[in-house]
C-alpha positions as CSV (number, residue, x, y, z in Angstrom):
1,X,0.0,0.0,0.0
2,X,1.1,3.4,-1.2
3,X,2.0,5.9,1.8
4,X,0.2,9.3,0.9
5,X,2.5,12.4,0.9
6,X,2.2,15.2,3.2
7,X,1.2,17.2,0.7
8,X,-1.9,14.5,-1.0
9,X,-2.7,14.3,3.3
10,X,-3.2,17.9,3.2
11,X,-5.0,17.8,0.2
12,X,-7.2,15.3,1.1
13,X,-8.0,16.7,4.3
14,X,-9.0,19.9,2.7
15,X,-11.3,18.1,0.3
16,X,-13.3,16.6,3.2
17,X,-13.5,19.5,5.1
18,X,-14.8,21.9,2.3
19,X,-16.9,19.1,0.9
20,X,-20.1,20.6,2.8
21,X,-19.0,24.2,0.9
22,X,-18.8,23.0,-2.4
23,X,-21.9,21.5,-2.3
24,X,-23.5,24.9,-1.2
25,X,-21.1,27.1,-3.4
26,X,-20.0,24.6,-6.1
27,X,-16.8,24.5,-8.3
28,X,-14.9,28.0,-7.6
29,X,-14.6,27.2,-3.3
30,X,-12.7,23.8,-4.7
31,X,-10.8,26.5,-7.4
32,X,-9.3,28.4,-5.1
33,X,-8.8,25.7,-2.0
34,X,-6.7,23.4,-4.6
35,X,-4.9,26.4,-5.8
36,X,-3.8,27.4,-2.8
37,X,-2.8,24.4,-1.4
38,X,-0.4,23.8,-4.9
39,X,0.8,27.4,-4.3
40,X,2.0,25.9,-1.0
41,X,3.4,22.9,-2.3
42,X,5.2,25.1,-4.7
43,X,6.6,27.4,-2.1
44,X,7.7,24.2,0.0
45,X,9.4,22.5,-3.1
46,X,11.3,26.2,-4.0
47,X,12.1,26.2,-0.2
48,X,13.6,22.8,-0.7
49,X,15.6,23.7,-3.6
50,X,17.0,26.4,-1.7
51,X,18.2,24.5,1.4
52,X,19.7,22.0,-1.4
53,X,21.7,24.7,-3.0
54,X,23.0,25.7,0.6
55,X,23.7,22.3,1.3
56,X,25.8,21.8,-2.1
57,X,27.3,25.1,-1.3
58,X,28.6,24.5,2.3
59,X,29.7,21.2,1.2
60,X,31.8,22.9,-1.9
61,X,33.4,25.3,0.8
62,X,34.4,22.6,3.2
63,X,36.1,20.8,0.3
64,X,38.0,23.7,-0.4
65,X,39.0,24.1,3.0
66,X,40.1,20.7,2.9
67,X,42.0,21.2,0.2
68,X,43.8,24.2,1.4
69,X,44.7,22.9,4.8
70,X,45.9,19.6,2.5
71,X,48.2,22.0,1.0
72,X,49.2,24.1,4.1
73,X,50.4,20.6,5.6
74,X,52.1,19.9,2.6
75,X,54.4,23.1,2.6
């Protein structure tokens, strides 16, 4: 059996809670909650990339320190 993301929880969730509404209001109260919820997944997935870009970047500086003590010991 599949393990639902956090993201299809949320989503989920939000379907069964605004079931009732769309009933009542119809298709644009599912519009926007689905939009916002992939604006959110969006922001979390740019937040990711960011934090993996620091991540490469921290690990490109601490091979370079690496490589200059190397070279200090070296001399």
């Amino acid at each position: 059996m599949e393990v639902p993301t956090p993201f299809q929880q949320r989503l989920d969730a939000a379907i069964a809670a605004c079931r009732g509404c769309w009933e009542s209001c119809g298709f644009p109260s599912q519009t926007r909650i689905v939009g916002k919820l992939e604006l959110e997944l969006e922001l979390e997935l740019e937040l990711e990339l960011e934090l993996e870009l620091e991540l490469e970047l921290e690990l490109e500086l601490e091979l370079e320190l690496e490589l200059e003590l190397e070279t200090l010991q070296l001399v």
